[in-house]
VOGU-3710 file (C-alpha; in Angstrom, 3 decimals, decimal comma):
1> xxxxxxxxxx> -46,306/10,433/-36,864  -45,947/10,181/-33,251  -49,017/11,291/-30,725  -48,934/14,017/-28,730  -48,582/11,574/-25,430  -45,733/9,671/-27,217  -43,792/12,792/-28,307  -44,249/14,507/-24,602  -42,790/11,060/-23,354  -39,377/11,086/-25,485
11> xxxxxxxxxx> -39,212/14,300/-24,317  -38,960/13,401/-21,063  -36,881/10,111/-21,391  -34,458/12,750/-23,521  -34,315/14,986/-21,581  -33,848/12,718/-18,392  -30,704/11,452/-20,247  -29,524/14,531/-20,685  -29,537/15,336/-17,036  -27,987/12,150/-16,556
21> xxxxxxxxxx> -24,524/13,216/-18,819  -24,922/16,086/-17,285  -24,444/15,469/-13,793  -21,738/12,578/-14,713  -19,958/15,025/-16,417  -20,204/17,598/-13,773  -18,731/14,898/-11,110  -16,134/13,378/-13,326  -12,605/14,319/-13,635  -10,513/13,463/-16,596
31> xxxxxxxxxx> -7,023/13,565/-16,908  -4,174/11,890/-15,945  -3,092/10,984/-12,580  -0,477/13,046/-10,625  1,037/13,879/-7,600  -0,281/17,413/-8,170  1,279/19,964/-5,181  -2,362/20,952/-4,718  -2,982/18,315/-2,497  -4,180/18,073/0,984
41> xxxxxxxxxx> -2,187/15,034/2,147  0,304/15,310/4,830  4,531/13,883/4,112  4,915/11,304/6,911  8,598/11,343/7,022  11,059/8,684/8,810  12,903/10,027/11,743  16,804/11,639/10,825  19,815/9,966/12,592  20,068/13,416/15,048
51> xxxxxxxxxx> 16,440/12,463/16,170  17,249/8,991/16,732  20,626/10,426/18,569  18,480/12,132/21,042  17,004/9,315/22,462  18,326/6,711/25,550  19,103/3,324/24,521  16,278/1,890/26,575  13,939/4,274/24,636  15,445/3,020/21,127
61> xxxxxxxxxx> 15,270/-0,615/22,031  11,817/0,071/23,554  10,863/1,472/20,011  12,474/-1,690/18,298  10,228/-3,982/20,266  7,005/-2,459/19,874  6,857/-2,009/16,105  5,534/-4,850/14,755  4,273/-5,475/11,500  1,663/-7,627/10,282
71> xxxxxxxxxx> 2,032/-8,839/6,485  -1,536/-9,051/4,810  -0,740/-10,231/1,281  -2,813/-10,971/-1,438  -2,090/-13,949/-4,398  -4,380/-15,492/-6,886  -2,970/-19,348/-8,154  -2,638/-17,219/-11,728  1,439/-15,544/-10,260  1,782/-19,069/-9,049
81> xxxxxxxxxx> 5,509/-17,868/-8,755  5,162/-14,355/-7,997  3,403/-16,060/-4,244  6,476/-18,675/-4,462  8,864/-15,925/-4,468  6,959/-13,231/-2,022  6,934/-16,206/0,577  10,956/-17,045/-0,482  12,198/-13,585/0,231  10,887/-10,481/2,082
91> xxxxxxxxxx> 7,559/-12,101/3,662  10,084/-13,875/6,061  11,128/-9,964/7,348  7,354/-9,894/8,633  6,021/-10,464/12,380  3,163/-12,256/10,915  2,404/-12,723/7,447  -1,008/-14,109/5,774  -1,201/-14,865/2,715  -5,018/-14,456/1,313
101> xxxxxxxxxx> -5,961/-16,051/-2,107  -9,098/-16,049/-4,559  -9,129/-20,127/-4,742  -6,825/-22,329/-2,856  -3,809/-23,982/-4,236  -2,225/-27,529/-3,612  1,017/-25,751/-4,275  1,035/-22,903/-1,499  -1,092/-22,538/1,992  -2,845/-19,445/1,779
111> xxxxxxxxxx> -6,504/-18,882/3,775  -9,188/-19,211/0,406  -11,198/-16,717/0,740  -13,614/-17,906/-2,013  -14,284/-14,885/-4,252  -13,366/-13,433/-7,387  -14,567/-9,830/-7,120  -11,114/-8,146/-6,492  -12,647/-5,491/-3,770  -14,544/-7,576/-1,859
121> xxxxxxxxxx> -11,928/-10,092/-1,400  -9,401/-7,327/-0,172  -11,875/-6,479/2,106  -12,662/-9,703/3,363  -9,189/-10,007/3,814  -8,536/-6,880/6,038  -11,342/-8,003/8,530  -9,865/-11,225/8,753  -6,251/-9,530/9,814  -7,984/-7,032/12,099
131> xxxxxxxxxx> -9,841/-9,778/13,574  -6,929/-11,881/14,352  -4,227/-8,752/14,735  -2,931/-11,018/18,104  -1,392/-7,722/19,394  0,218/-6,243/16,014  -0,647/-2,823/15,510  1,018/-1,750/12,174  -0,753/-3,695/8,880  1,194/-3,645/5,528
141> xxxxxxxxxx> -0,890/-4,614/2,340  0,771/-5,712/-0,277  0,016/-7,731/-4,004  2,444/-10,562/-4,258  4,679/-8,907/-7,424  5,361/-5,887/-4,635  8,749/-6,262/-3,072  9,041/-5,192/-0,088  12,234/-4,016/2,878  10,175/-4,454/6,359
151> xxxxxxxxxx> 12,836/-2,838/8,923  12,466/0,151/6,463  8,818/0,269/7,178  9,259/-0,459/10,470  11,730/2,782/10,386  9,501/5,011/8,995  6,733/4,217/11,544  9,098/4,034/14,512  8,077/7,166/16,473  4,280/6,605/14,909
161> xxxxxxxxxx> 1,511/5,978/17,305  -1,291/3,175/15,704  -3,724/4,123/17,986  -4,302/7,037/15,872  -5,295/6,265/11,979  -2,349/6,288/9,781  -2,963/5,992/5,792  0,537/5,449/4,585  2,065/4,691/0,558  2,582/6,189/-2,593
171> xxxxxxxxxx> -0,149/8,783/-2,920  -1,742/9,468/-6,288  -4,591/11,896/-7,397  -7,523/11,163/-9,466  -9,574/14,085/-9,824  -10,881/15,033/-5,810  -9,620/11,715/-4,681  -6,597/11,342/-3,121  -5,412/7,402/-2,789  -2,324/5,357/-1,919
181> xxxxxxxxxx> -1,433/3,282/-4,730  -1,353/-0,465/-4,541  1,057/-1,692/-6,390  3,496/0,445/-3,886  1,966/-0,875/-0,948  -0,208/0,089/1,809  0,158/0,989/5,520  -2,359/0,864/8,130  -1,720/1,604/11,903  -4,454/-0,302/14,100
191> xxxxxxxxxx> -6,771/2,634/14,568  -6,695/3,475/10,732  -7,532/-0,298/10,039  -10,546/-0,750/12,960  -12,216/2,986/11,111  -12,076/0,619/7,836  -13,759/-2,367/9,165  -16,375/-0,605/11,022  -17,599/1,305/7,532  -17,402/-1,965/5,703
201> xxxxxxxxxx> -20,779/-2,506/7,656  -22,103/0,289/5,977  -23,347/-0,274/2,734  -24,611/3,163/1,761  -20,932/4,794/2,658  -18,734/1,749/1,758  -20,826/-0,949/-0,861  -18,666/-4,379/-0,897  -20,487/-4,167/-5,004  -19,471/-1,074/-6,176
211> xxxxxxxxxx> -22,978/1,111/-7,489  -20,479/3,386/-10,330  -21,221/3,295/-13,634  -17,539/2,284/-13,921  -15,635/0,055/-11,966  -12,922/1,604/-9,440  -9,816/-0,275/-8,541  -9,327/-1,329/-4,992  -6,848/1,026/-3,826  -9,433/3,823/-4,725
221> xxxxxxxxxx> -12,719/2,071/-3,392  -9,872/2,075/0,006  -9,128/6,001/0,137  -12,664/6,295/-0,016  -14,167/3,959/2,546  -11,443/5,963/4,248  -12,498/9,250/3,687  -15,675/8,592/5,342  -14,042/7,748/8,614  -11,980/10,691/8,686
231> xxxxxxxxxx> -8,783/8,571/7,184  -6,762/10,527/4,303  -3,555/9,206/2,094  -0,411/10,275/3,935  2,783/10,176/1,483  5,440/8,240/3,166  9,161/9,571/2,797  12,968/9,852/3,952  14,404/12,611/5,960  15,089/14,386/2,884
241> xxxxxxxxxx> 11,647/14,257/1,314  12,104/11,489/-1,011  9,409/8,832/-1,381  9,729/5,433/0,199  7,156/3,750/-1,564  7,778/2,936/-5,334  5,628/1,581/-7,992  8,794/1,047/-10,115  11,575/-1,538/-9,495  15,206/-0,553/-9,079
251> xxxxxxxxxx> 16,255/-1,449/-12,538  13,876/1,016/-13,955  14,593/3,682/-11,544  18,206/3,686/-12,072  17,999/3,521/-15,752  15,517/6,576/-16,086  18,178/8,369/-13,499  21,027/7,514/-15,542  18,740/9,646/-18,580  17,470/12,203/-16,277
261> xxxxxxxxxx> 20,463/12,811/-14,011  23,532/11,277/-15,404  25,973/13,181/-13,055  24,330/12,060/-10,088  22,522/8,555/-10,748  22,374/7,078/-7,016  20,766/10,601/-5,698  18,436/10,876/-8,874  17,164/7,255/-8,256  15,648/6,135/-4,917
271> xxxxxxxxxx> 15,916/7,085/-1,016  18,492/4,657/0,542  15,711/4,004/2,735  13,234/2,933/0,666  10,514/0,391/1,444  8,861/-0,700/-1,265  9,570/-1,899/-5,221  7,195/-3,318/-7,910  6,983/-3,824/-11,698  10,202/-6,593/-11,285
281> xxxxxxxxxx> 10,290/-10,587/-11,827  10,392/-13,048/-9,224  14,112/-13,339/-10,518  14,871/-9,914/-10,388  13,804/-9,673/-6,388  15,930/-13,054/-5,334  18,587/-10,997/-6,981  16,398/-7,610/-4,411  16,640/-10,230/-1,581  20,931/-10,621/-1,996
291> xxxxxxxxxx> 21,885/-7,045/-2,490  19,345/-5,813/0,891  19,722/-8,933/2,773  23,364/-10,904/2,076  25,835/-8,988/0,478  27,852/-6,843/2,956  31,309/-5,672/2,712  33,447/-7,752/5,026  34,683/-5,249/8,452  32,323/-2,647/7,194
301> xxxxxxxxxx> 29,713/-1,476/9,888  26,551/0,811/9,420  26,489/1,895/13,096  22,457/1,765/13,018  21,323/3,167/16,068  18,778/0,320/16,582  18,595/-3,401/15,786  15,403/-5,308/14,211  15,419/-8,694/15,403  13,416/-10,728/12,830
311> xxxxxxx> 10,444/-13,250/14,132  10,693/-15,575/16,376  11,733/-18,988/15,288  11,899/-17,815/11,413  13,974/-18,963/8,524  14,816/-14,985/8,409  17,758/-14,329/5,963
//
C-alpha cells in the first residue's frame, strides 16, 4: 500500500498529465485540410488583357524588364533524376537559379549545404538566396519534382511591388494556420523574404529545431515564421479566379475533369495561365517542357502584349 507522500505525488504527476492532454487538445485541430472559404487570405490575381491594354508600350516593356525571378530549388542525390530533369527543362526559364542539396553529388553542381533536417536546410537555403539576391527581387521555391512555367509567374507578379511582403502559392488550411503548400511552389517578393530571414534569428518565434511534440512540415514551420512578421499566405490566381499553383500534374487534372465535367474538360481542368505542376515523372515534364515551350502551330500568333526575354547567355528553349 502506497504512503500518504507517495499517493499525494501520483496525484500530482496524474493530474499534471492530465493538464497536459488537456491543453494539447484544446490547441489542436483535427481534420482534414481544406481550402475552407473561412479564410483570411487575400486572391492575388494576374492582371486581365484590358489592364495590360491600358498601359504604354514603354510602361509594358518597363514591366518586362524589372521582373526578375530568382530560382531557389531544393534536391537531395535520392531524385538523382528528378534534379537532372528540373535543371533540363524549366530551371533554364529562371534569371538565376540555385540549386541547394542535403550532400553534394559528383553527378550535378548544387551548393551542399550539409544537413539532413529538412527545415533547417530550407532555411539555410533562403538566407543564402537573400544574401546573394544580386538585384532580383521576386524568389520562387520550389522541390525538384515541381514543374514549373516562369513567364507565368512572372505574369502574375507583373504589376506586384517586392518591396512590400508578398506570400504567394497554393494556400491550404490546417486548423488556424493558413500555409502555401510546397509541393505547388512558393513565392516570395524581396520584402516578404528579408521579414523571413530576420525572424530566423529568433529562436523563441522561429526555432531552426522545431520544440512540437510532432514534427511540422516545412511549408508550415514557413507560414508561421511568417506570421510573426506580419507575412500571411496569399492564393495566387488567373483573371477569372482560378488557381495558378497546382499540386497535381496535368494528366491528373484532365482526367478528374473529364469525370467531373465531361462537357467542358479544358475549362474544368486548369487556368491557361497556370504556373505550377507536381505529382508527374521526369518523363512526363520533358513531354511539360514540348507542349509549353516547342510545339506551336506554324503562322499562328498569340498577340501577347509583352515579351519575356529569357537570361542572358542561356541555353533557354
Amino acid at each position: 500500500m502506497l504512503s500518504e507522500g507517495g499517493s499525494f505525488m501520483k496525484g500530482m504527476v496524474m493530474g499534471g498529465l492530465f493538464c497536459l492532454l488537456l491543453s494539447l487538445l484544446g490547441s489542436f485541430r483535427p481534420g482534414t485540410e481544406s481550402k475552407t472559404e473561412d479564410h483570411h487570405h487575400h486572391h492575388v490575381k494576374a492582371p486581365s488583357k484590358d489592364e495590360l491594354t491600358r498601359l504604354s508600350d514603354s510602361q509594358v516593356q518597363e514591366l518586362s524588364n524589372q521582373v526578375r525571378v530568382s530560382c531557389v530549388i531544393m534536391v537531395q542525390p535520392k531524385v538523382l533524376v528528378y534534379w537532372a530533369t528540373a535543371l533540363d527543362t524549366w530551371s533554364k526559364h529562371c534569371d538565376k537559379a540555385v540549386f541547394y542539396t542535403s550532400e553534394s553529388s559528383k553527378a550535378l553542381e548544387a551548393i551542399d549545404l550539409n544537413e539532413k533536417d529538412d527545415w533547417a536546410r530550407l532555411r539555410k537555403a533562403l538566407t543564402h538566396a537573400y544574401e546573394n539576391a544580386g538585384g532580383l527581387q521576386w524568389f520562387f521555391v520550389a522541390q525538384a519534382t515541381t514543374f514549373a512555367i516562369i513567364e507565368n509567374l512572372k505574369y502574375l507578379v507583373l504589376a506586384k511591388d517586392p518591396s512590400e511582403p508578398f506570400y504567394l502559392g497554393n494556400v491550404m488550411k490546417s486548423g488556424e494556420l493558413e500555409y502555401v503548400t510546397y509541393d505547388s511552389g512558393i513565392v516570395l517578393s524581396y520584402e516578404a523574404l528579408k521579414r523571413l530571414v530576420h525572424v530566423f534569428q529568433d529562436e523563441d518565434k522561429c526555432p531552426e529545431r522545431g520544440r512540437a511534440l510532432w514534427k511540422m512540415s516545412e511549408d508550415k514551420q514557413l507560414a508561421v515564421c511568417l506570421k510573426y512578421t506580419g507575412v500571411f499566405a496569399e492564393n495566387g490566381e488567373d483573371a477569372h479566379g482560378k488557381g495558378l499553383f497546382n499540386s497535381k500534374g496535368v494528366n491528373s487534372l484532365i482526367s478528374e475533369s473529364m469525370k467531373n465535367n465531361p462537357n467542358n474538360v479544358v475549362e474544368g481542368c486548369c487556368s491557361d495561365m497556370a504556373v505550377t505542376f507536381s505529382g508527374m515523372s521526369p518523363n512526363q515534364m520533358q513531354v511539360m517542357m514540348f507542349g509549353v515551350y516547342r510545339l506551336r502551330p506554324y503562322g499562328h500568333d498569340f498577340h501577347d502584349s509583352l515579351v519575356f526575354n529569357p537570361p542572358e547567355n542561356s541555353d533557354n528553349d
